[in-house]
N, C-alpha and C positions, 0 to 999 in steps of 0.2 A: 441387731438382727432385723430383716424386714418379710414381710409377711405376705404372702399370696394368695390370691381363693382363684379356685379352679373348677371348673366344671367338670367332669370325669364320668364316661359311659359305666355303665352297674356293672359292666363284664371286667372296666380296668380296676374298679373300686373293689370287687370283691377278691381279684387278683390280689391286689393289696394286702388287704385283710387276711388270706392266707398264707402269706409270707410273715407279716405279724403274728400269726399263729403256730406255724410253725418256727419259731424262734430266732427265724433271719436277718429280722430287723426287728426292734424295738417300739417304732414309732414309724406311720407314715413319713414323717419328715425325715427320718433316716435313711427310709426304702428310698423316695427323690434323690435326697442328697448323691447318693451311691450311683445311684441310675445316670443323674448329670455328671458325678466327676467320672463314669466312663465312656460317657459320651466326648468330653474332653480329651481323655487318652487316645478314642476312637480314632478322632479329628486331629490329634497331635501326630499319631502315626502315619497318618493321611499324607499328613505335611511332609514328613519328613520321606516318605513313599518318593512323593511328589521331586522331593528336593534332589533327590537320589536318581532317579529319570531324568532330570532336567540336564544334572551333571552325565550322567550315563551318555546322552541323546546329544552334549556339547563335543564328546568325545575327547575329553579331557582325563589326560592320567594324572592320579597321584598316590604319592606310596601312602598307604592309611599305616602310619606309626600311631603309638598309644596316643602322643601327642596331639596328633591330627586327628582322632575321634574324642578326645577331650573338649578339641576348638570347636567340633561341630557339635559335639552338647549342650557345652556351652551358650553357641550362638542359636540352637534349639529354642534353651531354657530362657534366651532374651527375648525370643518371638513371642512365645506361648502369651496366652491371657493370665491373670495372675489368676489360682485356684481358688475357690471355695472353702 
């Protein structure tokens, strides 16, 4: 595990603290953790948004069999950064 110190405005910190309180997270470092990996999916969608345009805008057809959104999963899941 490695470790981080942060500086944090009173209005983010106290956010914090009542989501701990409310029983949403257990620990600061759980509320982060959650908060980065859907920043991740945010930006994973992004891409794949992206990737979907690019093919759109080349005006390239092709028939999306089960197969053919497997290979682009797939080749998704080899882009991506490795998770958290």
């Amino acid at each position: 595990m490695t470790y981080l110190t942060i500086a944090l405005p009173e209005a983010a910190k106290a956010y914090i603290d009542r989501q701990i309180s409310s029983g949403h997270y257990g620990t600061a470092d759980e509320f982060l953790t959650a908060l980065i990996e859907r920043e991740q999916e945010r930006q994973a969608k992004q891409k794949v948004n992206a990737m979907l345009r690019s093919t759109l805008q080349k005006d390239r057809t092709v028939e999306a069999t089960d197969e053919w959104w497997e290979q682009q999963r797939q080749d998704l899941k080899d882009r991506l950064p490795p998770q958290i």
